[in-house]
C-alpha positions as CSV (number, residue, x, y, z in Angstrom):
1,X,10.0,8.4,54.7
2,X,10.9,8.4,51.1
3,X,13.7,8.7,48.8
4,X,14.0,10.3,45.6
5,X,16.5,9.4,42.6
6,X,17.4,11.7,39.5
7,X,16.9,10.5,36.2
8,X,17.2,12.6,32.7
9,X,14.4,14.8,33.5
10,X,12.5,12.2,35.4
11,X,12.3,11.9,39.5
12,X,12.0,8.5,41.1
13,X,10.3,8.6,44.3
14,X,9.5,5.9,47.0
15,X,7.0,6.0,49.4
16,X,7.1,4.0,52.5
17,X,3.5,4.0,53.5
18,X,2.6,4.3,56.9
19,X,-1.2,4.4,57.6
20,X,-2.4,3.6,54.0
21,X,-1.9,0.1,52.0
22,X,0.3,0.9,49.4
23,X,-1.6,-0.9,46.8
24,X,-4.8,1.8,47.7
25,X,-2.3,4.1,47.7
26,X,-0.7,3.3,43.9
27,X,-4.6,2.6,42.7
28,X,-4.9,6.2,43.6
29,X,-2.1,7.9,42.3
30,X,-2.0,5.9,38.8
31,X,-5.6,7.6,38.3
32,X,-4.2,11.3,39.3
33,X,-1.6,11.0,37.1
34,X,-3.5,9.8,34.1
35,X,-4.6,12.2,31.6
36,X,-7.5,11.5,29.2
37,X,-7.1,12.4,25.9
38,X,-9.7,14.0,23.3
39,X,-10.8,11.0,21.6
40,X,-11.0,9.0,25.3
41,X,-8.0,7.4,25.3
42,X,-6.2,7.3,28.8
43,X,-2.8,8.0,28.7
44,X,-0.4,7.3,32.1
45,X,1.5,10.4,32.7
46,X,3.9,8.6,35.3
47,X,4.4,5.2,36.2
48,X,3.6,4.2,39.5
49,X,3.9,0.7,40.9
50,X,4.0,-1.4,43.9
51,X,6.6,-2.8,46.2
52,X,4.6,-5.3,48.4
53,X,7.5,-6.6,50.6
54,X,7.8,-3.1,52.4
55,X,4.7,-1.2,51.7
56,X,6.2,0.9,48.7
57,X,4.7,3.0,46.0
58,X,7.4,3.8,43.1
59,X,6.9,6.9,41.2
60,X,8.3,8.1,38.2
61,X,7.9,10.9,36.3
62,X,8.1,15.0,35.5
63,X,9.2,16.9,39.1
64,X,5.6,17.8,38.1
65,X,3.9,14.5,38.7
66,X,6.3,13.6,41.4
67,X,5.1,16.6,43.4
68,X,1.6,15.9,43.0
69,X,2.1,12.2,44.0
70,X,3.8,14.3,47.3
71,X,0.8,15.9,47.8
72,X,-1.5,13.6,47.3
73,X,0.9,10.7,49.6
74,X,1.2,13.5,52.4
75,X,-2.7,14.0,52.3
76,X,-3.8,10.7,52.5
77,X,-1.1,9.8,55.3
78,X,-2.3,12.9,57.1
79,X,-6.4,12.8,56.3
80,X,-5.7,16.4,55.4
81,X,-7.7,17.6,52.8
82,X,-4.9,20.4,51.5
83,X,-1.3,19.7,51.0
């Protein structure tokens, strides 16, 4: 289950993990959605944290990132290796 909220050109999605602690889970996604620049600096391109109290991961950022935090949510939830 999740939900998603619109924001000026940014998505907020929650996912209620199911099969996958949601703090493996957010460790994950904050290291997919991190780009590293050219002189090694690491630079977040979404913010992803943590809702302990019911097994949350908060995304936010381009549809973009959201979709790839999807994909990677759905995969790990599934153990599929595609999305």
């Amino acid at each position: 289950m999740s939900d998603i909220i619109l924001t000026a050109r940014q998505l907020t999605k929650v996912f209620r993990t199911r099969s996958t602690e949601a703090a493996n889970v957010a460790k994950i996604l904050t290291e997919a959605l991190t780009r590293q620049l050219p002189n090694g600096q690491k630079l977040p391109t979404a913010s992803v944290a943590v809702e302990p109290g019911s097994q949350s991961v908060v995304v936010t950022g381009s549809p973009g990132d959201v979709q790839t935090a999807v994909d990677i949510v759905s995969q790990l939830e599934t153990g599929s290796s595609t999305p």
